[in-house]
C-alpha positions, 0 to 999 in steps of 0.5 A, spaced: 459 114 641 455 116 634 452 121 637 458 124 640 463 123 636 458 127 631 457 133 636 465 133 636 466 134 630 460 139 630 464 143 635 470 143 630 466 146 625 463 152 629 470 154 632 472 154 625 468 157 623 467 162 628 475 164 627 473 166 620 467 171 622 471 174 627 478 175 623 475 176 616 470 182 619 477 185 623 480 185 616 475 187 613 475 194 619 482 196 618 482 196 611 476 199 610 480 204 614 487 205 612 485 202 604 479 206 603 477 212 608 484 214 610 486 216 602 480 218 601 480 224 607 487 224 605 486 226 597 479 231 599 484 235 604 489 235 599 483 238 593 482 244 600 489 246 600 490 246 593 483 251 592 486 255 598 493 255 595 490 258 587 486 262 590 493 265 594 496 265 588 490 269 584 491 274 590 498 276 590 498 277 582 494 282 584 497 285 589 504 285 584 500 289 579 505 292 573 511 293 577 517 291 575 520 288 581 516 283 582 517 281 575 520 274 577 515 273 583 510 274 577 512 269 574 514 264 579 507 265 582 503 264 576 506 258 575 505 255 582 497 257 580 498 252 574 500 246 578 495 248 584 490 248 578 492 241 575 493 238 582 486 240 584 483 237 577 486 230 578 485 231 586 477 232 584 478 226 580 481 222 585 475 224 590 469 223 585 472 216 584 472 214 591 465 217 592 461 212 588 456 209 592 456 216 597 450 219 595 452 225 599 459 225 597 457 224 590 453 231 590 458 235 593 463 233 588 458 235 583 458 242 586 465 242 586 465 240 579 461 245 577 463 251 581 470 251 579 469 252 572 467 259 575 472 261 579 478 259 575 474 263 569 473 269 574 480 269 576 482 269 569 478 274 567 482 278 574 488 277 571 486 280 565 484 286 567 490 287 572 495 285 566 491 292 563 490 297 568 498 297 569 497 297 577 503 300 582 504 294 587 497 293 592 493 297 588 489 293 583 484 297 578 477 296 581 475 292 576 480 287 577 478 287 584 471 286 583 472 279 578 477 276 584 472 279 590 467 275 585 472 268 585 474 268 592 466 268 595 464 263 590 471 259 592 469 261 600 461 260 599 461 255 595 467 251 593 470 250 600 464 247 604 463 242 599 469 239 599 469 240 607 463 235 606 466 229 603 471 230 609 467 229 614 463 225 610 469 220 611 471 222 618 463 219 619 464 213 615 470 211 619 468 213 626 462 208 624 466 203 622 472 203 628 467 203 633 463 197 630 469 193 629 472 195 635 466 192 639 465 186 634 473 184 635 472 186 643 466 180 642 469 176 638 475 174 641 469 172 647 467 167 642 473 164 639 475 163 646 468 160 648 468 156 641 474 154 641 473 151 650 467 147 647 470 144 641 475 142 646 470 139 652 467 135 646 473 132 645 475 131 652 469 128 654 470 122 648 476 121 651 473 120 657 468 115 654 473 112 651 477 110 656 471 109 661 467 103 656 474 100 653 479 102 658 484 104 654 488 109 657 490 114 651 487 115 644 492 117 641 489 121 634 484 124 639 490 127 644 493 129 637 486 132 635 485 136 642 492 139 641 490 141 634 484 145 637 488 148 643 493 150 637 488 153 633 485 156 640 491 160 642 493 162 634 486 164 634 485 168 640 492 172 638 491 173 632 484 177 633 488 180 640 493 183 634 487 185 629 484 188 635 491 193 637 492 194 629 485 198 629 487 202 635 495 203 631 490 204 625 484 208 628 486 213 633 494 212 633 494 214 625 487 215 622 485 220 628 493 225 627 492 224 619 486 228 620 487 233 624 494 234 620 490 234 613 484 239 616 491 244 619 495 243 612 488 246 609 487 251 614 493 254 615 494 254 606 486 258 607 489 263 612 496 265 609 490 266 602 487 271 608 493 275 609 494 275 601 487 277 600 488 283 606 493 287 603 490 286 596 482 288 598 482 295 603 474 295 603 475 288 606 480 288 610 478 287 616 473 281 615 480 278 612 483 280 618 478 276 622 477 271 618 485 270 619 484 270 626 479 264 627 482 261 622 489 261 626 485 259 633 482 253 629 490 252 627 492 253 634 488 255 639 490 259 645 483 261 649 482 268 650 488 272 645 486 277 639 490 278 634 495 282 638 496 278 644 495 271 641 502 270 639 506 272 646 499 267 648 502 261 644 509 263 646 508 262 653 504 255 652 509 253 647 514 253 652 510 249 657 509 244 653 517 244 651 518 243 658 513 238 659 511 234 653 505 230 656 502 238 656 499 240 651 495 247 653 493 249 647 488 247 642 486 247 635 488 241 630 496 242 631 493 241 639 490 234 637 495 232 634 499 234 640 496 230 645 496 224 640 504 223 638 505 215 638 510 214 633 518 215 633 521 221 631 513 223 631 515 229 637 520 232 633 517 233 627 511 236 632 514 240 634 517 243 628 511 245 626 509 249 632 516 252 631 515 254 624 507 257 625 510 262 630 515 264 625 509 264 620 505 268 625 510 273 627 512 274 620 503 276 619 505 280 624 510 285 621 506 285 614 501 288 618 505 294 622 508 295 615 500 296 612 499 299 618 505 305 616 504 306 609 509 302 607 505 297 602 509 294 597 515 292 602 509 290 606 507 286 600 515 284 598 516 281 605 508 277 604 510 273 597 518 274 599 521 267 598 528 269 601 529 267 608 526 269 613 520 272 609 513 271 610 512 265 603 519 263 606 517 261 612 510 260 610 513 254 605 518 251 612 510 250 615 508 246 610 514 242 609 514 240 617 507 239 617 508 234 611 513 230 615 509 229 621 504 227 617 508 222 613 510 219 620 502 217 621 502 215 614 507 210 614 505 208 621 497 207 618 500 204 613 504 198 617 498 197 621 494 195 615 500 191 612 501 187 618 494 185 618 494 182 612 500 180 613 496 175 619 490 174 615 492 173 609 490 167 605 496 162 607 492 163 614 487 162 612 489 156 608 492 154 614 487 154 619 482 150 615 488 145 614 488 145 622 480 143 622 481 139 616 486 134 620 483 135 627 477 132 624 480 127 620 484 125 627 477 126 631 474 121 626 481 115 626 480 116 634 474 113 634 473 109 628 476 102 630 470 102 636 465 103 631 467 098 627 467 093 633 459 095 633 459 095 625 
């Protein structure tokens, strides 16, 4: 009877602690996931598009030269240059703070951090020298030119690629860490059921011994105590069966659009600096063109389009998919959050942005026939023009859809966090041990009057 009695209570223990491993370890998942990873990914992103977004803003004060009608642009995007500047600067801190401990992480924002100091003192030094040369609109002075073509390569070679590094360095991490815990929470849910159903036999089986040798009929503190496991067995198996669902809201529901938005909001902020950077340099005019191009291909991918078919292309796959949502036939990052909306009121702003980056696109478009003609300073009006239907205007609509969809899987990540902590938090924790505290206890009082009739 010792000996069982012992047995039992070892059972209990190891279903106990059985149930602390597999929920701690889900807790731990998702937060390392929607508390660490997700904002890191999340602030490296916001550093890109705020790189992109100077080096726009040191194209367009070139291509405003000294001409007077685009006094009051001049000033508005000199001062959208100082927050995108202060906003990189936190942003970089913020990033260099999440990477301790991430030795490769650590060295790109090391080249980060030592190459800005150049490329803002080269655009300075661009500034000063258009300011001096007194340039007609899209004709900066050679020697202006040549100081912005020496920031942007240093941004584009060097500065960009470092800060898509820590990026992908976080998409690394968290794909290790879902897929482990994943089959951890997957295996674990095994072994809280095999635990708990062992602890449970033990108890069944003193029972039985009990009535066999005293016949008694019921026991009840052991009844009491078989009904605790049982309880302790459902809530266990619940709760890692929730923790299990949250990872999947957090992961590939949340976390996997969170990221595809952020790479596209990077991008698309990179490619409306190529259309600035088009107009202000002829000599590389073309490559820009390219590089707008398969930059827009990465936004929205429409297989087998150029520049000038690609926006009949997109129409025709955008109607598509209007007419049937669970098509999706085109690729690219606005395309994989395409195929990932979970969320309400998800669809809605997804389809904000495609509609917005068409207008966007077409507007690309009409600066270029107006380049095409000669017609240079109202192609470079309608480039940097805020009014609606102008190109920045319409480039700003973009954005703010592309924000708005992004807030939805935001707060979906951050709910699923919250709710598993709110299920595996410490009062659960708390109330599970109090759980194994009492079902011992009933398990010892069950049998304790039989042991002393031997004492």
């Amino acid at each position: 009877m010792r000996g069982l009695t012992g047995l039992c209570l070892a059972a209990l223990v190891v279903a106990g602690a059985v149930d602390a491993t597999v929920l701690a370890g889900a807790r731990e998942g998702t937060d390392a996931i929607g508390r660490r990873a997700a904002p890191q990914v999340v602030r490296s992103a916001d550093l890109y598009f705020a790189l992109n977004d100077m080096d726009a803003q040191a194209a367009n004060l070139l291509l405003f030269g000294a001409d007077p009608d685009f006094a009051n642009l001049r000033g508005q995007t000199l001062d959208t240059y100082e927050r995108r500047r202060a906003q990189a600067d936190s942003d970089l801190q913020r990033v260099a703070e999440a990477v301790v401990g991430d030795p490769a992480g650590q060295r790109a924002v090391q080249t980060v951090i030592g190459e800005l100091g150049r490329y803002e003192g080269r655009v300075a030094r661009a500034q000063l020298l258009g300011e001096q040369a007194h340039a007609p609109a899209g004709r900066p002075a050679a020697e202006a030119l040549a100081a912005y073509r020496e920031a942007t390569d240093l941004l584009r070679q060097r500065l960009l690629p470092a800060v898509d590094e820590v990026t992908a360095a976080n998409s690394e991490t968290v794909r290790r860490t879902y897929v482990a815990q994943r089959g951890d929470l997957g295996a674990g849910r095994w072994w809280i059921l095999v635990a708990g159903l062992l602890a449970l036999a033990a108890l069944v089986a003193l029972q039985i011994v009990l009535t066999n040798r005293y016949r008694r009929l019921l026991n009840v503190p052991l009844v009491a105590a078989t009904l605790l496991v049982l309880l302790g067995l459902a809530a266990g198996s619940t709760l890692a069966a929730r923790a299990e669902h949250q990872l999947v809201v957090a992961k590939s529901d949340s976390y996997d659009s969170v990221i595809a938005l952020g790479r596209a909001r990077a991008v698309a902020y990179d490619l409306n600096a190529d259309e600035s950077r088009y107009l202000t340099d002829p000599a590389r005019a073309a490559a820009y063109e390219q590089s707008f191009f398969d930059k827009t291909q990465s936004f929205a991918r429409v297989d087998g389009a150029t520049l000038p078919t690609y926006n009949a292309g997109l129409a025709a796959l955008a109607d598509a998919h209007r007419a049937d949502h669970a098509r999706v036939p085109f690729g690219g990052f606005l395309g994989d959050e395409s195929r990932n909306v979970t969320f309400a009121g998800e669809q809605d702003a997804a389809e904000r942005v495609l509609a917005a980056f068409q207008a966007y696109q077409r507007d690309d478009r009409t600066i270029r026939e107006l380049y095409g003609q000669g017609r240079l300073k109202e192609a470079v009006a309608f480039n940097t023009g805020l009014a609606a239907g102008q190109s920045n205007a319409d480039f700003g609509i973009l954005g703010t859809a592309l924000d708005d969809v992004q807030a939805i899987n935001r707060n979906a990540l951050d709910r699923a966090v919250a709710a598993t902590d709110d299920d595996l938090d410490t009062s659960s924790a708390a109330l599970g041990s109090g759980l194994l505290a009492v079902a011992s206890a009933l398990t010892a009082l069950g049998v304790r009057p039989r042991l002393r009739e031997f004492a």
